[in-house]
C-alpha positions, 0 to 999 in steps of 0.5 A: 556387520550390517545394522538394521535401520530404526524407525524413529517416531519422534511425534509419538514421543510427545503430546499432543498440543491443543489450543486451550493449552497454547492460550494457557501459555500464552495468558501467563506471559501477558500477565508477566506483563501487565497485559492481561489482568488476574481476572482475565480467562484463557479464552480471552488471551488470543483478543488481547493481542490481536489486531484489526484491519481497517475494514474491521476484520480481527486478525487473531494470532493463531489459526488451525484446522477448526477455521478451515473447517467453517469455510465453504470449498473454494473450489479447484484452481481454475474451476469457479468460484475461482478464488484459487485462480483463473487457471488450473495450471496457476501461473506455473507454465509461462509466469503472470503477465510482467506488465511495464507502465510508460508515462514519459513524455518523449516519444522517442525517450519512451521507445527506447525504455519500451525496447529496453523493458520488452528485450529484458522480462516485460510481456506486456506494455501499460502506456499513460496518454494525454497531459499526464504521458505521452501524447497521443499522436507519439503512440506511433513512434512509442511502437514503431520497433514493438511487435504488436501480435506478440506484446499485449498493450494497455492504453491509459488516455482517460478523456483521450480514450476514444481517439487513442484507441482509433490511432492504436487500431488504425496503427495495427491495421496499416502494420497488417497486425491480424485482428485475431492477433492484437491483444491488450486493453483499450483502457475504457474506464468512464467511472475511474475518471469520474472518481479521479475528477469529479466528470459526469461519467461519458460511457460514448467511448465505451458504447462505440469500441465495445461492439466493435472489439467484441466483434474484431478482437477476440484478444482484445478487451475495451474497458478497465475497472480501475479501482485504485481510485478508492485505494489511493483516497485511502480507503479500505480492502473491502472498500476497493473491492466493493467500488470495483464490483459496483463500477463492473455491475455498471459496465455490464449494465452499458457493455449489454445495453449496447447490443453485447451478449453477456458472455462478451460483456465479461469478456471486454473487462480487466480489473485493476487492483492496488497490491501493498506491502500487507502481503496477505491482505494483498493475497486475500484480496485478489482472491475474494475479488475473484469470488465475489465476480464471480458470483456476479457473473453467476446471478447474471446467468453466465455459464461457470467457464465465464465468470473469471475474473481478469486481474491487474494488480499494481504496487500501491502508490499510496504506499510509496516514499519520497525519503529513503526511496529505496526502501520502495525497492523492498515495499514493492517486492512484497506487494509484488510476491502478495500479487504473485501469490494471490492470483493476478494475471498481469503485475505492475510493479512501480519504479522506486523512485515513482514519487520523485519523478519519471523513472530512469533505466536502473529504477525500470530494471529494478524494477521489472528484475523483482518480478523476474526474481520472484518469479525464477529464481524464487520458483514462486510460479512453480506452485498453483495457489502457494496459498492454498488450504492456509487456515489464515489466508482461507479465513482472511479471504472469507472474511474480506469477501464477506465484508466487501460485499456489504460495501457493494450492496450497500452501493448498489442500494444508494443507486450504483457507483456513479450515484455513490460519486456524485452523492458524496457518500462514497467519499465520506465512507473513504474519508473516515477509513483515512482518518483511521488510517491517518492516525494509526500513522501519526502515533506510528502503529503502521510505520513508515521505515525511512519516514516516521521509523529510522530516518536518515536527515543526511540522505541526498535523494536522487534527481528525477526529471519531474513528471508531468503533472495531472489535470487538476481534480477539483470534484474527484476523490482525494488522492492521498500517500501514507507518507503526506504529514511527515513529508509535510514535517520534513519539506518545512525542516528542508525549507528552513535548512535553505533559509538559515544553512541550518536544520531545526534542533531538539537537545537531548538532555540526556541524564545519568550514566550511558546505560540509563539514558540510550535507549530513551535517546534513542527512541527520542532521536529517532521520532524527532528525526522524522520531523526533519529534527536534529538531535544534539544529545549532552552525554553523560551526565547529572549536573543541571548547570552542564546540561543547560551550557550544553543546551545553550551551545546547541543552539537549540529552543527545545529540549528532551530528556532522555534517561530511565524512571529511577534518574527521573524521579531524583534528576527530572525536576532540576534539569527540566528547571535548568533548562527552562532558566536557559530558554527553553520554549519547551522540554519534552520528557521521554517516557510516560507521564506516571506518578511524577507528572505534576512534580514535572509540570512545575519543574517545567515539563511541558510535554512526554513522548513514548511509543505510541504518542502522536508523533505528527502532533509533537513534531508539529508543536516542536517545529513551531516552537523552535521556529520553522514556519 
């Protein structure tokens, strides 16, 4: 017997959820608890818990078809403002551009891992000339074997760019390259120097090879906008987005004043972003980038065909490691999947040992292997925009162009970038954005996994040649990495281990039954830890006398108590009082202050952490008072 088939319709069986009634939800689990007060109304529940960027964007828990609809079109991908890509068949047909960075001083050494690169996924080439690379007069010998009609080159010569383009032109010519062939950049970028130097922006170089490659090179382009200067001074999104719009309004303003047509002034330009591990940040922001270029390019009279913007996008350095490296592995594939994602044309995805020194061939193949994946085995170049039609992304990009484009205006009234330099203005609107950010990791609401979140003291860090070092930058902008207070924290803990053959110690006093002290132990041995701090903990245990031997055997000058609020409020008091009797220059308590704090204080207390204390702060104090210079 043949059995007709049913048609099921399972959503008609339920109603239909509205917002009201997911905020209604939502209210009674944060007064459950303690979130959200008695007075506090639905309409209040998605604020309570969302969150901010830095640029001051609120990033609310849920998004739906009302925030599309408020949105302007973005257009088709490939069709301006081209905020969904600078192509309409996205990167499906051949993959974004793999782009390999070179900085090794060897000639030789760096022609091998170019070949190495170019015979496994690269298809293009990013090599770093002068002190911080490779020498100039190498460029030779670094392309000796590499086809140079096939594989794009990108040339990063800061001050050298003039005679490091020539010796790259003069190379292609005396290898018959044809001129329509050659393809690459010329790494042009006066004003990244100026950020990263403090220089007067020179733009002779700019003015001598424009023409020139504009004329000869139809594949060729001279000037880079660099704006991971901004990024790496620990700026904001909208802050980069803003100084990179700026620098290319500038370099279009010197490309036409030195005789180009506006159509191949857009044309010699390449901009540079930093891609994180934020990777919807990392989305929205290639995005808007596009848009707001694209609406410079609009009020400068260009036809829509030529207002796309060329990205580079590169892994964060900031974002990067020097402990636990290999957690670089997994920061870089994410920022390289928000790159993918948000439309760059090249990626650069850092080695993961990039902070230790020069790379080797497994961190080069890690490297280069999580583009490959991403792109192949992940299918991600199979989808033109994945992001596409995403409420949250659409509304993120909006809002991230919107806001970058008060930082531009704002540059762009003070007199242009390079008066925003020279005036301090723009360093001091960076020095604020760090300072937040710079706080936001000291009390670990942006965590560092293997720094300031999990550490691992017994790690043994690969060995890395060390890189060559770059030209002091008195005047330029700071260059800074997430990671800096608590790399600080643990190179005095290292140094105290070479001095002494021992690390600084925290005793955790850990009161009461296992149950009732773990989870505050815990948490206390992984904050100390980010210090460089061991943590000998006591077992369990209510005898003050016992826990203060235990003290006195671990060698230890401070000590934290670890254990739940009901064992605090009847064994806080005489612990702490043992502990200090046996020399303690100071006893943390693990928790919040609460009802108890001054039956704690005379006790002898002297201090609480919790999650979201300072955690530089306490590390800082407690590497002082157990010692460590």
């Amino acid at each position: 017997m043949t059995v007709p088939p049913v048609e099921l319709e399972f959503a008609a069986d339920f109603p239909g959820a509205t917002r009201d009634e997911w905020r209604r939800l939502v209210l009674g689990v944060l007064r459950k608890s303690g979130i959200a007060g008695e007075g506090t109304g639905p309409g209040e529940a998605e604020d309570l818990i969302a969150t901010s960027t830095y640029e001051g964007i609120s990033i609310r828990p849920l998004y739906d078809a009302a925030d599309g609809a408020r949105l302007d079109p973005s257009g088709l991908p490939g069709l301006a403002p081209f905020v969904r890509g600078g192509r309409p068949q996205g990167a499906n047909t051949d993959g974004w551009d793999v782009r390999a960075l070179h900085a090794h001083p060897d000639p030789k050494a760096t022609a091998q891992a170019v070949l190495a690169d170019l015979e496994n996924g690269v298809t293009s080439l990013w090599l770093r000339l002068g002190p911080a690379g490779l020498p100039v007069d190498g460029l030779a010998e670094v392309l000796r074997e590499v086809y140079l009609d096939l594989a794009p080159v990108i040339l990063d010569a800061g001050p050298l760019t003039e005679p490091a383009a020539e010796a790259f032109l003069a190379l292609a010519g005396e290898r018959d390259v044809p001129a329509s062939q050659l393809s690459g950049v010329l790494g042009a970028d006066p004003l990244g120097l100026t950020a990263r130097t403090g220089a007067t922006p020179d733009f002779t170089a700019v003015r001598a090879l424009a023409p020139r490659v504009a004329a000869e090179y139809p594949r060729l382009r001279t000037v880079v906008v660099d704006a991971r200067a901004y990024h790496d001074a620990g700026g904001s999104d909208a802050e980069e987005l803003g100084a990179s719009i700026a620098a290319g309004v500038a370099y279009l303003r010197e490309l036409t004043g030195a005789g180009l047509g506006l159509a191949e002034a857009l044309g010699q330009l390449e901009f540079r972003y930093a891609a994180n591990a934020d990777q919807f940040l990392t989305i929205a922001k290639l995005r808007a980038a596009r848009r707001l270029w694209a609406r410079v390019a609009e009020v400068c009279g260009a036809a829509p065909e030529q207002r796309a913007q060329r990205q580079h996008a590169v892994t964060s350095s900031a974002m990067m490691t020097r402990r636990d490296p290999w957690v670089n592995m997994l920061r870089t594939t994410v920022a390289c999947f928000g790159a993918g994602v948000g439309g760059a044309d090249a990626v650069t995805v850092l080695p993961f040992d990039a902070r230790l020194g020069l790379a080797d061939d497994f961190s080069r193949r890690i490297a280069r292997n999580t583009q490959t994946l991403l792109q192949e085995e992940s299918s991600l170049i199979r989808v033109v925009d994945p992001a596409g039609g995403s409420w949250y992304v659409e509304t993120l990009t909006d809002q991230l162009a919107a806001a970058a484009w008060a930082v531009f205006t704002e540059i762009e009234r003070a007199g242009g970038i390079a008066a925003a330099l020279a005036d301090g203005s723009l360093r001091g609107r960076l020095a604020a954005t760090w300072a937040a950010r710079a706080d936001a990791l000291a009390h670990r609401r942006d965590p560092l996994t293997g720094v300031s979140e999990f550490p691992n003291l017994a790690e043994s860090l690969p060995e890395r040649r060390p890189a060559p070092p770059a030209a002091a930058a008195a005047g330029g902008l700071p260059t800074i990495t997430y990671d800096q207070d608590y790399e600080e924290l643990r190179a005095r803990s290292d140094a105290h281990l070479a001095a002494t053959g021992a690390r600084p110690v925290v005793f955790l006093a850990t009161i009461g039954s296992v149950s009732a002290f773990t989870g505050r132990s815990t948490f206390a041995a992984n904050l100390f830890q980010a210090g460089g701090l061991e943590t000998p903990a006591g077992g369990p245990g209510t005898d003050p006398a016992a826990i203060a031997a235990a003290f006195t055997a671990s060698g230890a000058k401070v000590a934290c108590l670890c254990s739940a609020d009901k064992v605090y409020s009847e064994w806080a008091a005489p612990v702490a009082e043992a502990l200090r009797a046996a020399g303690a220059a100071r006893v943390w308590l693990a928790g919040k202050a609460g009802a108890r704090a001054e039956t704690d204080a005379a006790a002898g207390v002297t201090g609480y952490v919790f999650a979201g204390c300072n955690a530089v702060e306490v590390l800082r104090t407690t590497l002082a008072e157990a010692g460590v210079a």
